[in-house]
RODO-2510 file (C-alpha; in nm, 4 decimals, decimal comma):
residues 403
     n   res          X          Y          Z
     1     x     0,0000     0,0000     0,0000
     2     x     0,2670     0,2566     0,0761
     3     x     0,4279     0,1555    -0,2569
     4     x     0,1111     0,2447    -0,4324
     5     x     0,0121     0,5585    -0,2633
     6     x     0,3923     0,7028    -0,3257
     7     x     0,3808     0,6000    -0,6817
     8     x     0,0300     0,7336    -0,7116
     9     x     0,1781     1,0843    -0,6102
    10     x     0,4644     1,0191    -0,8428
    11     x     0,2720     0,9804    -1,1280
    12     x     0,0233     1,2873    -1,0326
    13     x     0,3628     1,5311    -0,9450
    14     x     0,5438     1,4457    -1,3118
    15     x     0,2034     1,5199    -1,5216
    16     x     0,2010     1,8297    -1,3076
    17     x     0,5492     1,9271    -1,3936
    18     x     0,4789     1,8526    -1,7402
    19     x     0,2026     2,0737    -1,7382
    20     x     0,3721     2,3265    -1,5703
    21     x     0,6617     2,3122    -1,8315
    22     x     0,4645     2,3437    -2,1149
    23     x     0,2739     2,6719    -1,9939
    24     x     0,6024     2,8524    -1,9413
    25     x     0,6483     2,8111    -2,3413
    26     x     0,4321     3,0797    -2,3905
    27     x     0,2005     3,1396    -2,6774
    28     x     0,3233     3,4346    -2,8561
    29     x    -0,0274     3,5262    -3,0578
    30     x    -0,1735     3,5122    -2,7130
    31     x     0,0510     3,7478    -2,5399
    32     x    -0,1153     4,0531    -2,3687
    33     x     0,0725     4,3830    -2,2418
    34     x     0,0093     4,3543    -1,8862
    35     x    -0,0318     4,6829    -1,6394
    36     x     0,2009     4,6797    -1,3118
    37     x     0,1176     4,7071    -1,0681
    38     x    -0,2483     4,5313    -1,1881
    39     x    -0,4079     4,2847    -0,9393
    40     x    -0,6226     4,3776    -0,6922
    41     x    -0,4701     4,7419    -0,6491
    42     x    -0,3101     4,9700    -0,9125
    43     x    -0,0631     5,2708    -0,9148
    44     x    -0,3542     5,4952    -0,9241
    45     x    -0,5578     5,3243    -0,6631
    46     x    -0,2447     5,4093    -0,3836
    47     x    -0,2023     5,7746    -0,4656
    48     x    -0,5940     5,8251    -0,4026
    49     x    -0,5213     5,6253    -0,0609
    50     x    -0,2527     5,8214     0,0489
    51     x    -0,4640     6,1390    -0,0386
    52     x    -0,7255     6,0342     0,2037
    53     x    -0,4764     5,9549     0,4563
    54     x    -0,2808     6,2683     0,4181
    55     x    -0,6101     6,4505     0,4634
    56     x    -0,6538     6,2481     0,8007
    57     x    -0,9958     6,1226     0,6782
    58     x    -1,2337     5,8739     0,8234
    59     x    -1,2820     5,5930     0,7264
    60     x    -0,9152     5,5618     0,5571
    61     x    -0,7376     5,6255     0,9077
    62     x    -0,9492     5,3346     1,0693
    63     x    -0,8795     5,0945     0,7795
    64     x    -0,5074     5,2014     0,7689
    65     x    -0,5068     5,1505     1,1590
    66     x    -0,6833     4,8074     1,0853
    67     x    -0,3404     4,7469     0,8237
    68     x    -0,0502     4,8472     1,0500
    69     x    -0,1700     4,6150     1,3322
    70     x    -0,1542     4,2790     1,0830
    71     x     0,1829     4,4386     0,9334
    72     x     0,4304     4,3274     1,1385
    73     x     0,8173     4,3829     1,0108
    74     x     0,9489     4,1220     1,2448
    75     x     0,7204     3,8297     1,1379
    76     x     0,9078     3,5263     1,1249
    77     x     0,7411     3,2885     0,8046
    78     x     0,7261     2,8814     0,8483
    79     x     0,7486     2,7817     0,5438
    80     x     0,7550     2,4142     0,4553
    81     x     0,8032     2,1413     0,1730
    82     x     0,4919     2,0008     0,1367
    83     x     0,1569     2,1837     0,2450
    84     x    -0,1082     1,9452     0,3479
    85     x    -0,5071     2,0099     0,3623
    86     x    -0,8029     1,8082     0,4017
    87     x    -0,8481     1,5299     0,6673
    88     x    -0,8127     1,1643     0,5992
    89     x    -0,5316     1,1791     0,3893
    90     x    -0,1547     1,0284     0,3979
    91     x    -0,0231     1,3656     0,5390
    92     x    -0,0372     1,5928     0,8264
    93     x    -0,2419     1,8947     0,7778
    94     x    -0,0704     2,2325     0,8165
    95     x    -0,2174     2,4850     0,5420
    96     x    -0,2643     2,6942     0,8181
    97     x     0,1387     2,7973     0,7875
    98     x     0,0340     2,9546     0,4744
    99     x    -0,2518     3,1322     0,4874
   100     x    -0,0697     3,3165     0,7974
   101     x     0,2016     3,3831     0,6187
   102     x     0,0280     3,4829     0,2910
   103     x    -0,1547     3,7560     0,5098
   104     x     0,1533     3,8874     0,6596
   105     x     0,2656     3,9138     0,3065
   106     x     0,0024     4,1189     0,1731
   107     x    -0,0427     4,3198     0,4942
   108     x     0,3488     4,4240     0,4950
   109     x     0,3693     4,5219     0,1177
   110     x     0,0108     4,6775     0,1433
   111     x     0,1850     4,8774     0,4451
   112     x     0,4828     4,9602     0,2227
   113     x     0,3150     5,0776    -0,1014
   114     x     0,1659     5,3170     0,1240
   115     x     0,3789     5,4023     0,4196
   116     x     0,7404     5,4018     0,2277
   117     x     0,8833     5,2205     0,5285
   118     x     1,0891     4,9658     0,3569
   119     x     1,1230     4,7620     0,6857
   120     x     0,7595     4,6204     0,5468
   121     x     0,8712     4,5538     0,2127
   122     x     1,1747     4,3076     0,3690
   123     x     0,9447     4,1724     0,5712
   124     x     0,6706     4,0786     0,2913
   125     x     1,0110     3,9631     0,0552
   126     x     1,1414     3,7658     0,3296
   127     x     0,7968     3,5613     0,3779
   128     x     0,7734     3,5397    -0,0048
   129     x     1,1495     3,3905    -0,0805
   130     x     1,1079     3,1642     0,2315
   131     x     0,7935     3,0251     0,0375
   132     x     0,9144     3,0341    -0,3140
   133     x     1,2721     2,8226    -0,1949
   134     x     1,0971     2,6177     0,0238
   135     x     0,7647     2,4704    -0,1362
   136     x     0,7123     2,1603    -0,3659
   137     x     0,3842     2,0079    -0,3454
   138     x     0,0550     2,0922    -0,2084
   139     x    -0,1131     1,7366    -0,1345
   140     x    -0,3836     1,6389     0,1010
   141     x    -0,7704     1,4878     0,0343
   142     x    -0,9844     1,6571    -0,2289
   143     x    -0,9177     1,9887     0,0143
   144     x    -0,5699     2,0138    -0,1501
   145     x    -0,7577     2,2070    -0,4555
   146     x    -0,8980     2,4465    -0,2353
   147     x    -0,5243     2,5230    -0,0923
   148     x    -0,3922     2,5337    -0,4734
   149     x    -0,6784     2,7917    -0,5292
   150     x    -0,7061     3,0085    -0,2214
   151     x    -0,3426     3,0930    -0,1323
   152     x    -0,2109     3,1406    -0,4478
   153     x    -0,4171     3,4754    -0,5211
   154     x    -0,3221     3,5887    -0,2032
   155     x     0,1012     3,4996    -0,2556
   156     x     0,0675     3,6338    -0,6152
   157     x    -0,0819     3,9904    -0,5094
   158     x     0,2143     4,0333    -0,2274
   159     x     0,4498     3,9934    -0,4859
   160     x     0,2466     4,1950    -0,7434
   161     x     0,3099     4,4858    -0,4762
   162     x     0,6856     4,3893    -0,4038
   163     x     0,7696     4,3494    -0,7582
   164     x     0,8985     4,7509    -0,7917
   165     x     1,1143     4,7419    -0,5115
   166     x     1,4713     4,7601    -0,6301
   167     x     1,4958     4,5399    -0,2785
   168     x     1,3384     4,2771    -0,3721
   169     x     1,5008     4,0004    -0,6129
   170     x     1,2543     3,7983    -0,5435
   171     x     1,0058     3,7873    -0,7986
   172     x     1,1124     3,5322    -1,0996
   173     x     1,1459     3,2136    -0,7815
   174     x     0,7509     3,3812    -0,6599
   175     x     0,6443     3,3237    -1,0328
   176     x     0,8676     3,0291    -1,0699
   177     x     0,7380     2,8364    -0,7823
   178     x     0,4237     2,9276    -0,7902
   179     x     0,3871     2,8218    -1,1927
   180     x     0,4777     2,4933    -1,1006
   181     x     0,3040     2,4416    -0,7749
   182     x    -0,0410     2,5865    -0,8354
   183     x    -0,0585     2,6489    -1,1641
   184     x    -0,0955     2,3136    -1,2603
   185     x    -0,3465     2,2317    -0,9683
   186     x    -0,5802     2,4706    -1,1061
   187     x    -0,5287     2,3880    -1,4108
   188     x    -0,5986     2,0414    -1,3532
   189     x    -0,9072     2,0906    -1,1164
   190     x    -1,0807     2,2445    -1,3954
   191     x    -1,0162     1,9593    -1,6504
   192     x    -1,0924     1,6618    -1,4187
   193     x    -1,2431     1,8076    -1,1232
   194     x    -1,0755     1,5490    -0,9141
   195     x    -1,2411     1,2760    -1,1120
   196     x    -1,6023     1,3880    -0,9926
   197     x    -1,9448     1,4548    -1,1713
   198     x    -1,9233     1,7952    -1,3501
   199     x    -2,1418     1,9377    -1,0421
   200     x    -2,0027     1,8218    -0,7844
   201     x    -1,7672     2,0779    -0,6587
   202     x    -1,9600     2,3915    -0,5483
   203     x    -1,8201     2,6607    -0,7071
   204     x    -1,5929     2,8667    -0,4676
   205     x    -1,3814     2,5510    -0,5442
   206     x    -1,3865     2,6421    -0,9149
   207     x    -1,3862     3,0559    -0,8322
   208     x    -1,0691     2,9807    -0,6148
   209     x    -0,8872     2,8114    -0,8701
   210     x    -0,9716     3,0539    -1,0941
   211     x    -0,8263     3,3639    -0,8992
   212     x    -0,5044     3,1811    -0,8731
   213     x    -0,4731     3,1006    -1,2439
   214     x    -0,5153     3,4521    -1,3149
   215     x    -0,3233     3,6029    -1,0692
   216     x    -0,0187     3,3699    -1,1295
   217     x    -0,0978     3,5017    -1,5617
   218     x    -0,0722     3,8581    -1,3995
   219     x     0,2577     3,8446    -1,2254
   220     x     0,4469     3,6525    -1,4466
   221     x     0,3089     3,8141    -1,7871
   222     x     0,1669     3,4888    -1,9188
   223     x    -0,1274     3,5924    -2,1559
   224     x    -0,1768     3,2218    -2,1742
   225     x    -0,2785     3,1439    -1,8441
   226     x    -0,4256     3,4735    -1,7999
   227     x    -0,6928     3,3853    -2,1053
   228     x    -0,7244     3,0541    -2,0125
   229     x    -0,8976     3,1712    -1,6672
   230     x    -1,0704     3,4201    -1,8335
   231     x    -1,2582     3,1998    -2,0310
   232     x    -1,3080     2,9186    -1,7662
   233     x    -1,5315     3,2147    -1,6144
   234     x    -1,7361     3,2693    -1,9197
   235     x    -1,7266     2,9492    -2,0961
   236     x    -1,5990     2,6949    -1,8356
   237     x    -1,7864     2,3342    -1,7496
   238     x    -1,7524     2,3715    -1,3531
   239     x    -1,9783     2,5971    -1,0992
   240     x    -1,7650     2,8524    -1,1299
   241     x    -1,8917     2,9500    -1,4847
   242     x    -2,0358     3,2756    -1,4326
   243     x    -2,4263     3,1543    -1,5493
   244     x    -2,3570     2,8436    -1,3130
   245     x    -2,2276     3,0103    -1,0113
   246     x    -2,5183     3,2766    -1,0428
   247     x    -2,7851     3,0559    -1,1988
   248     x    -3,1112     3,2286    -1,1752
   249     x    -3,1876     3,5561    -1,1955
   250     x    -3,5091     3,6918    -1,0253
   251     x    -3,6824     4,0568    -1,0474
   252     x    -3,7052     4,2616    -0,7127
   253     x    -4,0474     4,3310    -0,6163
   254     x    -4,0869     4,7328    -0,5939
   255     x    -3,7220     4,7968    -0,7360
   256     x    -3,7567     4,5360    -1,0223
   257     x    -3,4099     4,5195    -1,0497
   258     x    -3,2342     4,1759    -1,0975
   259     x    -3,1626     3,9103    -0,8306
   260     x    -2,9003     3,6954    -0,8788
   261     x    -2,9505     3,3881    -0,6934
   262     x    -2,5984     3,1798    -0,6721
   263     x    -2,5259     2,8086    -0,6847
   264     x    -2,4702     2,7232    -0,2839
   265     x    -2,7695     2,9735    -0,1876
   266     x    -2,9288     2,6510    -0,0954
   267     x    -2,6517     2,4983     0,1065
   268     x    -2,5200     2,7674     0,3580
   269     x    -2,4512     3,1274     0,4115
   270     x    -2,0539     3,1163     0,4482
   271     x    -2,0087     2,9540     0,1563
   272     x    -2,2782     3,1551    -0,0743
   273     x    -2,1146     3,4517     0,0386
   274     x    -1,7332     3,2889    -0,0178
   275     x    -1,8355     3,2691    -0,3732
   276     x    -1,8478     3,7011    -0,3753
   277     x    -1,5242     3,7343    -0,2042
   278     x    -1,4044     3,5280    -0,5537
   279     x    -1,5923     3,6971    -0,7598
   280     x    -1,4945     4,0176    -0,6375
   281     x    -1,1125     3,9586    -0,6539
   282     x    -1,1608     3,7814    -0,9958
   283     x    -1,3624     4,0589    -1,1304
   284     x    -1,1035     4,3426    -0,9665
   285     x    -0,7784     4,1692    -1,0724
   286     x    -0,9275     4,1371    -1,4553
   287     x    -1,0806     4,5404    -1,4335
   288     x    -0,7143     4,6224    -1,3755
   289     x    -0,5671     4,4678    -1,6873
   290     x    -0,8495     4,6527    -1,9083
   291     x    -1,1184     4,3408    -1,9003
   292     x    -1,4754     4,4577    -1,7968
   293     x    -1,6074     4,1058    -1,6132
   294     x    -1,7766     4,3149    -1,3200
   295     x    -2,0163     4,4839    -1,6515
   296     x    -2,0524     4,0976    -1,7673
   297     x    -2,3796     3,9862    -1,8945
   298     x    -2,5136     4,2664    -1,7990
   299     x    -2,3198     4,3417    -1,4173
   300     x    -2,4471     3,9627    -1,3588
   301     x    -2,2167     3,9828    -1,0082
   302     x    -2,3731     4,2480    -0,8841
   303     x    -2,7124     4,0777    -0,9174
   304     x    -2,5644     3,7879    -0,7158
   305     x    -2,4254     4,0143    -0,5154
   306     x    -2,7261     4,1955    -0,4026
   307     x    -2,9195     3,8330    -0,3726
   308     x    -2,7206     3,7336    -0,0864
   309     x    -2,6612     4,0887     0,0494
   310     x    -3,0093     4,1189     0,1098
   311     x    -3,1279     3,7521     0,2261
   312     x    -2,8130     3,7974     0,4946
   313     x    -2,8972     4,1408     0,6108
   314     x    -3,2593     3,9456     0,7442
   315     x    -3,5018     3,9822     0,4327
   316     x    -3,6633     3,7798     0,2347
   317     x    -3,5654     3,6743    -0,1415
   318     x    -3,7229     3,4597    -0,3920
   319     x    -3,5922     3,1103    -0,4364
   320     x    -3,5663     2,8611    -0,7092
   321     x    -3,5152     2,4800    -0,6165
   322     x    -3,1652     2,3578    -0,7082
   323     x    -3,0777     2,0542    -0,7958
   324     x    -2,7203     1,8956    -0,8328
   325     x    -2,5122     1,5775    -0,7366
   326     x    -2,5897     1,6590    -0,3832
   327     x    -2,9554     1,6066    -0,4665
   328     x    -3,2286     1,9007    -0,4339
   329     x    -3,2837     2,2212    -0,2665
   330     x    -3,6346     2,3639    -0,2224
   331     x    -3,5983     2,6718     0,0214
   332     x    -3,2687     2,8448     0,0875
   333     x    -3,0329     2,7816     0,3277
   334     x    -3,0260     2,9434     0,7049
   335     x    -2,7113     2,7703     0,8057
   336     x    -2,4731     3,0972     0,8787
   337     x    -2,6918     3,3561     0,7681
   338     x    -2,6176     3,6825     0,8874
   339     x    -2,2032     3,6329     0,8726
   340     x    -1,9571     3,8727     0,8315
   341     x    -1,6833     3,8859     0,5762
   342     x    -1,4627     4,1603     0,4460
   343     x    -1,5603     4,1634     0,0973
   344     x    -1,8011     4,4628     0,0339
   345     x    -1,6130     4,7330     0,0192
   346     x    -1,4725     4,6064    -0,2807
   347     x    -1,8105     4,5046    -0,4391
   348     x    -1,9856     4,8373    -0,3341
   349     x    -1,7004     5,0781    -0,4297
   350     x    -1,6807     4,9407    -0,8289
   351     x    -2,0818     4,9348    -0,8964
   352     x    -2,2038     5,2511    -0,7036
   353     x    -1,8794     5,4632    -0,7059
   354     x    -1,7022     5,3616    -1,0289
   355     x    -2,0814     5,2820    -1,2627
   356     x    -2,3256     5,4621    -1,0317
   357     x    -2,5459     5,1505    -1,0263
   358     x    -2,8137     5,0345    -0,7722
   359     x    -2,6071     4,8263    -0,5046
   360     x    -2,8234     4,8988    -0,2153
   361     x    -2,8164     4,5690    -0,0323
   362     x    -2,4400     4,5423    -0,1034
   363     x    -2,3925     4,9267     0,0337
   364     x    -2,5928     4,8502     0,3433
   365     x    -2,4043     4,4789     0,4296
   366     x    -2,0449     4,6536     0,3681
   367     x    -2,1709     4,8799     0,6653
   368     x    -2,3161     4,6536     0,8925
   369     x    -1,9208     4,4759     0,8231
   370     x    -1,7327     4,8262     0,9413
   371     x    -1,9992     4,8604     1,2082
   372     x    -1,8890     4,5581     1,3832
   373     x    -1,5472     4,5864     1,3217
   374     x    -1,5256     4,9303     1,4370
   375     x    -1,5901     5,1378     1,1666
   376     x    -1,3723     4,9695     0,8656
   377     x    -1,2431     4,6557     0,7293
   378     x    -1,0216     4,4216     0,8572
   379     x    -0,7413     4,1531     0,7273
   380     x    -0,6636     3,8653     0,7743
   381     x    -0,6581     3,7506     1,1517
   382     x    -0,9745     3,9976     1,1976
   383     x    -1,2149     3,7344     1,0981
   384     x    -1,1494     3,4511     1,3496
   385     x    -0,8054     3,2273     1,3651
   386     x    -0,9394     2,9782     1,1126
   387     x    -0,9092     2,8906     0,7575
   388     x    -1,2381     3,1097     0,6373
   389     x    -1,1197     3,3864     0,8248
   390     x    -0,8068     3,3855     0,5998
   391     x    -0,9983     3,3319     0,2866
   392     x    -0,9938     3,6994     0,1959
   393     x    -0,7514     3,9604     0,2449
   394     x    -0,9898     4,2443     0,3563
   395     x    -0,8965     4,5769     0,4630
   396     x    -1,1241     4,7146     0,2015
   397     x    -1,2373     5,0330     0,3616
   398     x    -0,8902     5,1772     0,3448
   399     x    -0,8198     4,9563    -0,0174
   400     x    -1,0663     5,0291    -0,2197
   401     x    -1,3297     5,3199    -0,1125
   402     x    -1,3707     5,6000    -0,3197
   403     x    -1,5831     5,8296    -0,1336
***
């Protein structure tokens, strides 16, 4: 048995690498001009922060006293070989390492790009080269495709940050490591979908994997990868398929505007909103390379957006009986309705500041989120000590407000 399992992982690792090798060959009729800085926050987007926070405005202060708590220049990363998630399997589960570490990351070149202080920037390099000389596999039970999505976006948006400090030397092992690593996961997940029925993963497992994808196409200018996540979103098989993830769109009584209602609306709360804290980083990181998906059949996000905005606020929205490989769902789901996750400001600030569009639920759920944090967004570590209070990296107030 131990013969099989290691040659089982053999066999999975080389097709990875193989994979992995072939999307560094790069397909030169594909290639795209990328902007940089152009994830989740652009050159532009930091000198209207630091105008706010020269200004000593509220909320910005809050949010940027939020940030310098979670930066801290004298973290110490743990990096390690293989990262294992899901329960059951043949390894020891420790993705929590990562999705520390990938915090402190962000947090400390967030901290820089505004502050200056370069003490932030060595500390978010220093986490990233530990990670990019140290990593080789991400393995575990089916969970191991929810590590190879989730914590990619988030390592890949540090170094996005990092990537103009002359410091830094860093960024060719970040893209390196993390093309062979994750890329390949995600790339796989959406192919084979861990040998499962089509709809069998929810989709935040698909959304996840698709952030990463992109991200990873992003940092290391690969149009390739970057397209090839791009259309998984409009065209893909999975749930994470735009028209899959938000499957049904209902009219508002009174407003008449569209509901959108999404794919795990039916199974709980945390995850149903999950799915919008993907969305919302997909949609940013592809708005900041010139690609319009929040506008996408016809602002379809926002739609979903305002669906579960409104049912977790405490009112009522119309519901359509799902069916999938899980079996049926006739009423939606009450299981964590009502949580809280730093992923609004983001939503709210593109389609009522940016488009001037009708995101009232949205609007009133990001403040009910600074409410109870104190008046702004938090980070990682804000959220509770877990893995879902890692799954975004927040501090939106002070990120991504515009007014």
């Amino acid at each position: 048995m131990r013969f099989n399992i290691h040659f089982t992982f053999l066999s999975w690792a080389l097709a990875l690498a193989s994979l992995a090798s072939a999307c560094v060959t790069r397909d030169v009729n594909a290639q795209k001009a990328f902007a940089h800085p152009g994830l989740l926050h652009t050159a532009k987007d930091f000198e209207r922060i630091n105008g706010f926070l020269k200004a000593n405005r509220a909320p910005w202060t809050t949010g940027w006293d939020k940030l310098a708590v979670r930066a801290v220049a004298g973290y110490t990363p743990r990096p390690v070989e293989t990262l294992c998630r899901g329960s059951g399997s043949d390894c020891t589960e420790n993705y929590s390492l990562l999705f520390r570490d990938a915090a402190a990351a962000y947090a400390n070149a967030v901290h820089w790009k505004i502050s200056g202080n370069e003490t932030h920037a060595e500390a978010a390099g220093r986490i990233l080269d530990a990670w990019s000389s140290t990593l080789l596999r991400i393995w575990g039970s089916s969970d191991k495709f929810l590590a190879s999505g989730i914590y990619g976006y988030q390592l890949a948006n540090a170094g996005e940050l990092l990537r103009d400090w002359s410091g830094w030397k860093g960024l060719d092992a970040l893209s390196s490591m993390l093309t062979s690593v994750f890329y390949p996961m995600n790339h796989d997940f959406f192919v084979r979908h861990n040998d499962a029925a089509i709809d069998h993963y929810w989709a935040n497992w698909d959304l996840a994997n698709m952030c990463t994808m992109q991200a990873i196409g992003i940092l290391s200018d690969n149009a390739t990868m970057y397209n090839e996540a791009v259309d998984y979103f409009k065209n893909g098989a999975g749930n994470g398929q735009i028209e899959n993830a938000i499957w049904k769109i209902h009219e508002e009584a009174g407003s008449k505007k569209p509901l959108g209602q999404g794919q795990e609306a039916g199974r709980d709360q945390g995850h149903a909103l999950l799915d919008f804290a993907f969305l919302g980083v997909f949609a940013q990181q592809s708005y900041n390379q010139g690609d319009d998906l929040f506008g996408y059949l016809d602002n379809r996000i926002l739609a979903g957006a305002e669906y579960v905005a409104k049912y977790n606020l405490g009112y009522d929205v119309p519901f359509a009986n799902f069916t999938n490989s899980h079996g049926t769902a006739t009423v939606i789901s009450e299981a964590g309705r009502g949580g809280l996750r730093p992923i609004w400001e983001l939503i709210y600030a593109h389609y009522d500041s940016i488009k001037g569009l009708n995101a009232s639920w949205s609007g009133q759920m990001r403040d009910l989120v600074n409410e109870d944090a104190g008046g702004a967004e938090g980070g990682g570590g804000d959220y509770g000590p877990n893995s879902g209070g890692y799954d975004q990296l927040g501090f939106g107030t002070l990120l991504y407000r515009r007014e």
